[in-house]
C-alpha positions, 0 to 999 in steps of 0.5 A: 458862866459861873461856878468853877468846877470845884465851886460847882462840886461844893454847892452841888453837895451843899444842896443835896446835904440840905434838900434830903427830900424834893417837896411832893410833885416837885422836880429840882434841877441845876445847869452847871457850866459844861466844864462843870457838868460831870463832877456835879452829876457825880455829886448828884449821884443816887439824888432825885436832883437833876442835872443838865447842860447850858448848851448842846450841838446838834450834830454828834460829831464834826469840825464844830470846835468850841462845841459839846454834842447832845449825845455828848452831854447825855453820855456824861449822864445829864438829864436835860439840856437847856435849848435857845436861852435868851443869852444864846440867841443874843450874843451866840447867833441862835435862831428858831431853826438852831432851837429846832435842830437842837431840840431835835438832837435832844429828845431823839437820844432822850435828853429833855430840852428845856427850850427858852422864849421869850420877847425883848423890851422893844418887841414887849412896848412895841406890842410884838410879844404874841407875834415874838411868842408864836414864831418862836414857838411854831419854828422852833418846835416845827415837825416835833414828835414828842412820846410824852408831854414830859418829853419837854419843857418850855421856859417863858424868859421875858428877856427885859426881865433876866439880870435886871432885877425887873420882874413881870407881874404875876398876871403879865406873866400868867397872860403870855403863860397861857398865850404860849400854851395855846400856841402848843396846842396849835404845834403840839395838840391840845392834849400835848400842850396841856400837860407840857410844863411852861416855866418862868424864867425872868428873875424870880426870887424867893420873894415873889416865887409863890405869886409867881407859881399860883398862876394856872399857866405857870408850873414852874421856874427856871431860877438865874441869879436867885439860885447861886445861893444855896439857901436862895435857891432852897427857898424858891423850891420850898416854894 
């Protein structure tokens, strides 16, 4: 929850004036606030700078007050929409089976979910995280057809390392990468899993990106606190 929509507009226009071209095989994107969301795709328009939504409902309509649908968002002309963040599961009353509806409702009208995961400190230090990972995984994607493996993207977010400054190490991180694409390859399929792009997303920054993103499993990063800047965020994609 940050960024008017105004401040939202500035930094949209100061990221697309300072990143005139995308580094090779690179995709960028940023979520503003839903409020935010159709001044930013304006700026962003003619750009190969994605634009995507924080949340989405599943149903298209209905007495759901408070709440944007999918085909909403995608009529607004979004990209992508971010699906069961760590945030949404702990204070919004997020589960598996709403990650499944939602990601659902995104990729029938064309809207790429970047579905979120990831472990508590309690479940890390209690030795749960592979249980964690794979029931999140094995619910929220159950009975999913997917055209293309760019059709979705996973977002590993250890939830003891979003807003603490903590980081997981980059061979911490490069072990649940790789256990979370073996769990794909068990819901999805081998093929599927292995081209399906499984970012990080516990505090990254622009000092520990590139270590970060050597890592076989890790192919890309889904950036909070380090991209309210705009010459942080470039850093991190310059990396």
């Amino acid at each position: 929850m940050n960024k008017s929509p105004n401040e939202a507009k500035e930094f949209a226009r100061e990221l697309r004036q300072k990143l005139r071209t995308t580094p090779a095989g690179v995709e960028v994107g940023i979520a503003p606030t839903l409020l935010a969301l159709e001044g930013t795709i304006t700026e962003m328009s003619g750009s190969n700078i994605m634009v995507g939504a924080q949340a989405g409902h599943w149903k298209d309509n209905g007495a759901f007050t408070g709440m944007v649908s999918m085909s909403m968002i995608k009529q607004a002309g979004a990209d992508f929409c971010l699906v069961g963040h760590s945030e949404q599961r702990q204070f919004f009353g997020e589960t598996d089976e709403s990650v499944n509806l939602r990601t659902k409702a995104a990729l029938a009208i064309g809207l790429r979910p970047i579905v979120c995961i990831g472990e508590t400190l309690a479940e890390r230090e209690s030795g749960k995280m592979e249980h964690v990972l794979r029931t999140q995984i094995h619910a929220g994607l159950k009975a999913l057809s997917l055209n293309s493996a760019k059709d979705l993207v996973i977002a590993y977010e250890p939830v003891w390392a979003i807003g603490t400054g903590k980081t997981a190490t980059p061979s911490m991180a490069e072990e649940a990468h790789a256990f979370c694409r073996a769990q794909l390859a068990e819901v999805l399929g081998a093929a599927l899993a292995q081209g399906i792009s499984i970012q990080y997303g516990g505090s990254a920054k622009p000092d520990n990106a590139a270590e970060l993103l050597a890592q076989p499993n890790i192919d890309g990063l889904l950036v909070g606190g380090a991209s309210l800047e705009v010459d942080s965020f470039l850093a991190i994609i310059n990396s």
